[in-house]
C-alpha positions in Angstrom: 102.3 58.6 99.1 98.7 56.6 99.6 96.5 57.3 96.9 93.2 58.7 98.4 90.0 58.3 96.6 87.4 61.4 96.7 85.4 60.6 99.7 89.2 60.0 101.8 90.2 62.9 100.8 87.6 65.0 101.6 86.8 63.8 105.5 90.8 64.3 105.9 90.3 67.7 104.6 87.3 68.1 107.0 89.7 66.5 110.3 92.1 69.2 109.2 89.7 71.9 109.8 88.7 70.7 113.2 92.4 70.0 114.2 91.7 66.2 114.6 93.9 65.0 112.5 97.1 63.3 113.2 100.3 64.4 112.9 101.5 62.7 110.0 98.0 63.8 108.4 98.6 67.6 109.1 101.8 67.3 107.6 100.7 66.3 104.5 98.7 68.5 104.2 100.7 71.2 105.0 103.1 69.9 102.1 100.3 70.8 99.2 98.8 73.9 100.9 102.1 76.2 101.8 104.4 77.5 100.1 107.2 80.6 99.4 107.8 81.9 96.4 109.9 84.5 94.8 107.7 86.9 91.8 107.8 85.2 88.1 106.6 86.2 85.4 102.7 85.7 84.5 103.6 83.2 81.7 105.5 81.0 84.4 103.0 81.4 86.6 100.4 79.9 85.0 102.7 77.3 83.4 103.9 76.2 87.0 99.9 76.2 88.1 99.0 73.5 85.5 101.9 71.2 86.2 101.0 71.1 89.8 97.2 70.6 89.1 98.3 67.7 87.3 100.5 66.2 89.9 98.6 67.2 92.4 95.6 64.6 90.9 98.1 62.1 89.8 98.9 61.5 93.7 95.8 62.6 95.6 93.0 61.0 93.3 92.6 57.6 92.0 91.5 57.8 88.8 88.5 55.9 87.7 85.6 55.7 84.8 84.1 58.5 86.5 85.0 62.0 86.5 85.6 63.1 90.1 83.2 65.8 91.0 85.6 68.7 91.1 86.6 69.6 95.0 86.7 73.4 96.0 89.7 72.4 98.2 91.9 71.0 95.6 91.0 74.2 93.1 92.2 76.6 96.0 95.4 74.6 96.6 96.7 74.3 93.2 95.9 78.0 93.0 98.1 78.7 95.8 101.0 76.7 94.6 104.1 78.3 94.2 104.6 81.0 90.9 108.0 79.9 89.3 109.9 77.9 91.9 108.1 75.8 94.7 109.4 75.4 98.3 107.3 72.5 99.6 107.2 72.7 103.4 107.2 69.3 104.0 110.7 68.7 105.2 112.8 65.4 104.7 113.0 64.6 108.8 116.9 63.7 108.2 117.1 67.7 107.4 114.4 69.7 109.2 114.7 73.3 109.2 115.2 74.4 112.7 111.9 76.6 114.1 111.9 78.3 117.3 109.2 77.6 120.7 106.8 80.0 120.7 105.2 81.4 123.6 101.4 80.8 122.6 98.3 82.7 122.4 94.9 81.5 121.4 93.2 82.6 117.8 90.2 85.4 118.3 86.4 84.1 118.2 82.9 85.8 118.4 83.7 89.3 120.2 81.7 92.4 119.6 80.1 95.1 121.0 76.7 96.6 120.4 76.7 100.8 120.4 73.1 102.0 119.9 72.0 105.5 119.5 71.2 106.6 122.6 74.7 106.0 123.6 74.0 102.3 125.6 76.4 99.7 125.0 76.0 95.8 124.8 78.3 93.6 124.9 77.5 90.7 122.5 77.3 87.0 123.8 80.9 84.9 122.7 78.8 81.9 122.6 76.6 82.8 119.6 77.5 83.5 116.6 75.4 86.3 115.2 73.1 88.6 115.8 70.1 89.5 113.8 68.5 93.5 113.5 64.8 93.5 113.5 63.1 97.3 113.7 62.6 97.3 117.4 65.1 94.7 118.9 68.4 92.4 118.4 67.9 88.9 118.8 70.7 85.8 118.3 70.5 83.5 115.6 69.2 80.8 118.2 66.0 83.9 118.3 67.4 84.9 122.2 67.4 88.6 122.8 70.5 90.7 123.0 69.2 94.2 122.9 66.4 96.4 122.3 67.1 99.1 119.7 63.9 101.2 120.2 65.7 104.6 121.0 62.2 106.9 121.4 60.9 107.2 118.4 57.8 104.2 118.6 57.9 103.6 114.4 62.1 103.6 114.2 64.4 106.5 112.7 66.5 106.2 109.5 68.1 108.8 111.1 69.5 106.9 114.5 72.4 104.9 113.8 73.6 102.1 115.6 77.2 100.6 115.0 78.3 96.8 116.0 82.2 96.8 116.5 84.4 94.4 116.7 87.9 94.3 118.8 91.5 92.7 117.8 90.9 89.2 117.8 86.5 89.2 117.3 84.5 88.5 114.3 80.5 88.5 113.8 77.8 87.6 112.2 74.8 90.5 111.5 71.6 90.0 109.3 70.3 92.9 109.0 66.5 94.2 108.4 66.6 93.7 105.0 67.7 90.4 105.5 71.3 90.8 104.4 74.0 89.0 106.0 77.5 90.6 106.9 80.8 88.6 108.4 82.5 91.2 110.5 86.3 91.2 110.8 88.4 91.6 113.5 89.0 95.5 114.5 85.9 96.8 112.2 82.7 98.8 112.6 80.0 98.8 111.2 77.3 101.4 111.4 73.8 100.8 110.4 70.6 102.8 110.8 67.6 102.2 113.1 65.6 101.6 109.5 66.1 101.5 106.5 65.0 104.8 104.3 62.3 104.1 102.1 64.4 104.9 98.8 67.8 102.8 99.7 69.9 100.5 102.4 72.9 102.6 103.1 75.4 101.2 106.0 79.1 102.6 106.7 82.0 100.6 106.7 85.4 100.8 109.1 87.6 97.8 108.6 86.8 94.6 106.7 83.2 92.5 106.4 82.0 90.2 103.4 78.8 91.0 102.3 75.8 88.7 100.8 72.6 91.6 99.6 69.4 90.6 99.8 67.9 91.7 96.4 65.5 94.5 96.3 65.0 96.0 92.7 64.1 99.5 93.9 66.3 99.7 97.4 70.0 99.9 95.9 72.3 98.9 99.0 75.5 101.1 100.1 78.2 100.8 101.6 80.2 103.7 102.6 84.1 103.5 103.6 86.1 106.5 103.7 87.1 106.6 100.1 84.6 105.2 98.3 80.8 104.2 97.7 79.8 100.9 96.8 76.3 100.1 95.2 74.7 96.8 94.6 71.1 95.4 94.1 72.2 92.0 95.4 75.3 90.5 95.2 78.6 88.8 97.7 81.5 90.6 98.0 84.1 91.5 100.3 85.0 94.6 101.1 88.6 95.9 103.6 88.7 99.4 104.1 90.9 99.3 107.1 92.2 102.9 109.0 96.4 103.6 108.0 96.1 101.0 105.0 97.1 102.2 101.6 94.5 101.1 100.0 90.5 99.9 100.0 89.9 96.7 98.5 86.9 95.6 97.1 86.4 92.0 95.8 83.0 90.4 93.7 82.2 86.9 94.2 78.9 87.2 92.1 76.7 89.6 91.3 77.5 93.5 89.8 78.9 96.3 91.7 79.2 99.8 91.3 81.9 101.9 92.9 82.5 105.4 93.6 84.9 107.6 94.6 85.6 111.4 94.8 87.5 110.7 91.0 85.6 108.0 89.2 82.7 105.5 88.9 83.8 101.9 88.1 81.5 99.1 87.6 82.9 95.8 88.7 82.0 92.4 87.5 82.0 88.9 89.3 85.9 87.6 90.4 87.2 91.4 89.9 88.7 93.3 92.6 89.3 97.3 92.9 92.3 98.4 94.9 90.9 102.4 95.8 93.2 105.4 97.1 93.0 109.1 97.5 93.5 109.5 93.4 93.6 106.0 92.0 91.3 103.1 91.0 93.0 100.2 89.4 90.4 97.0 88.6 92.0 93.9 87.9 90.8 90.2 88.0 91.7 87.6 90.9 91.3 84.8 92.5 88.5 85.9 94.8 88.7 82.9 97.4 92.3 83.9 99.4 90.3 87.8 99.7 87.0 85.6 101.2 88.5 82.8 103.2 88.8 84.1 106.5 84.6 84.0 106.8 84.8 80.3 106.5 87.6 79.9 109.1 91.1 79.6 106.8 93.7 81.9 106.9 94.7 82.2 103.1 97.2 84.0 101.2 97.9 84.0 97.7 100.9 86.3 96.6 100.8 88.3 99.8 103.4 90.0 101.0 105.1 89.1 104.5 103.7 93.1 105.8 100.0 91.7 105.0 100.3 89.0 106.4 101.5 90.4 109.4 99.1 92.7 109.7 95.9 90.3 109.6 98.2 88.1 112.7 97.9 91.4 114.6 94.2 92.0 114.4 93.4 88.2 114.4 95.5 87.0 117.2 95.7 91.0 119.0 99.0 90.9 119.0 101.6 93.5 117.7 104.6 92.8 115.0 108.2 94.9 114.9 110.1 93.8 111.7 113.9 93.9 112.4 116.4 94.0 109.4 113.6 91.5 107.0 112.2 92.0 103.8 108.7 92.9 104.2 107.9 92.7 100.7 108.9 88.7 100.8 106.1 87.1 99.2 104.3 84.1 100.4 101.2 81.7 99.6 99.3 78.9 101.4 96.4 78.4 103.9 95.8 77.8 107.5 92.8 77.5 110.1 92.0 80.5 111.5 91.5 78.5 114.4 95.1 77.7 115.1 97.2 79.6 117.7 99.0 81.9 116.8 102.8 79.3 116.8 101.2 76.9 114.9 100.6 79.9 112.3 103.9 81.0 112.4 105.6 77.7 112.7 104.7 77.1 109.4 106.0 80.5 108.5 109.6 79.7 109.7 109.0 76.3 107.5 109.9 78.6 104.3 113.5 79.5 106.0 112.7 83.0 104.8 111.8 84.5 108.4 111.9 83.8 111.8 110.1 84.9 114.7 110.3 86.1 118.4 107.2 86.1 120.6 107.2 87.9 123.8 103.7 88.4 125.9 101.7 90.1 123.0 104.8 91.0 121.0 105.9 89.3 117.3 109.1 90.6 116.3 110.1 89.5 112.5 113.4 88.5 111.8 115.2 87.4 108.4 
């Protein structure tokens, strides 16, 4: 392998992300970034972590009198290696695991629509890439309007709620009034009022956004989802409250949260994550950047199983998944544009030689 220095390393990274990289280059990237791997214990896990963060800087990085500046990239890959025993996807060519031709279909971009109070719709532009909520209008990020939100009431209404949705396959960008921003997932709603009240910033939450507050001392901001309430003075954090899941997931990047449900209160602290159901809160500590990739463009999955993946294909690429005779519980790990179509996402998939797929118009079905 050709040892890289820093600055190499980093504007291959960077051609990776924008797909103009070579084929040899994507591969080897591929090689540190995926992987399969079957559930260890936590000793073995953190054991097998270190070795590769070590070989991982042996190779990549020439090693100098300086320190290297540490690279966010590097930290999220060794943190996605594999657990206990690693399946590098990087295949000799002499003995290539056999992947199928997929019939292909493009990754989602900016969709959403615009539902204001008085029952008009607007169909946001797929060009831009936000919108921003000011008390009488919508405007883009590049300050062209979208939408006027007066709704007959000349000074705005706490009261009137207006909700921005995405579809299968859409994301978007909001800053709100306050000046908070929110990444909007695929298949997600959120519902916000005409004003804020004087006393708090309360929004509702259907699906999945990540959240940076603007800090007001006195205005605590809420966010509702249908089994919990989550309240912050200003802070990032991702929150997935998706319709049919088993659970809410609520992740801190910085900042304090408080959540509650119809059981408990549970404050959470920065790289904590609450998994909330009907009757159960369970708090335990994670790697927060897999839970908050998708808002910078990767697709990333650390201990996931093959059923979450699956589902965040569907909503991403609006396509639906059958599992035939395969173990949905199969665990994998690695990373991935979010800009890729949808074969080149599950090429790498059948890489592992843990599943195989069959894609028919809109139609995945999973195979072992």
């Amino acid at each position: 392998m050709l040892l890289m220095d820093e600055k190499e390393l980093t504007k291959l990274l960077d051609r990776y992300k924008r797909g103009n990289c070579t084929a040899a280059e994507r591969r080897l990237v591929e090689s540190l970034h995926l992987h399969t791997y079957p559930v260890a214990p936590i000793a073995e896990d953190a054991a097998a972590k270190q070795r590769t963060w070590r070989r991982l800087r042996k190779e990549l990085l020439i090693d100098g009198a300086k320190k290297a500046r540490r690279i966010q990239w590097l930290a999220a890959a060794a943190s996605l290696i594999a657990i206990a025993s690693i399946v590098w996807l990087l295949r000799s060519e002499s003995n290539p695991i056999p992947v199928h031709q997929f019939v292909d279909i493009a990754a989602g971009g900016n969709k959403a629509i615009l539902k204001m109070a008085n029952g008009e719709t607007v169909t946001l532009d797929s060009a831009q890439n936000g919108v921003m909520i000011l008390s009488d209008k919508l405007l883009y990020t590049d300050s062209t309007l979208a939408g006027n939100l007066r709704n007959g009431d000349a000074e705005g209404n706490e009261t009137l709620n207006n909700e921005i949705v995405t579809p299968r396959g859409g994301t978007y960008q909001i800053v709100l009034g306050d000046c908070t921003r929110v990444w909007l997932n695929a298949e997600s709603k959120l519902t916000f009022p005409q004003r804020f009240a004087k006393s708090k910033r309360e929004v509702a939450l259907v699906g999945e956004a990540y959240f940076e507050v603007a800090k007001s001392k006195n205005h605590p901001f809420i966010v509702r989802t249908a089994e919990q309430e989550i309240a912050v003075l200003g802070t990032s954090f991702n929150v997935a409250a998706y319709e049919g899941e088993l659970s809410e997931q609520t992740t801190l990047v910085e900042g304090e949260i408080r959540i509650a449900t119809s059981q408990r209160t549970q404050q959470l602290s920065p790289g904590e994550q609450a998994l909330v159901t009907e009757n159960e809160v369970a708090v335990g500590k994670v790697d927060t950047a897999p839970f908050v990739a998708w808002k910078s463009g990767f697709i990333a999955f650390n201990e996931a199983t093959l059923e979450q993946i699956m589902a965040d294909i569907s909503r991403w690429y609006d396509i639906d998944v059958h599992f035939e005779g395969v173990d949905k519980q199969l665990r994998f790990g690695g990373t991935v544009s979010r800009y890729a179509n949808v074969s080149e996402v599950l090429r790498r998939l059948e890489l592992t030689g843990q599943v195989h797929f069959n894609v028919s118009e809109r139609r995945i079905v999973v195979t072992p």
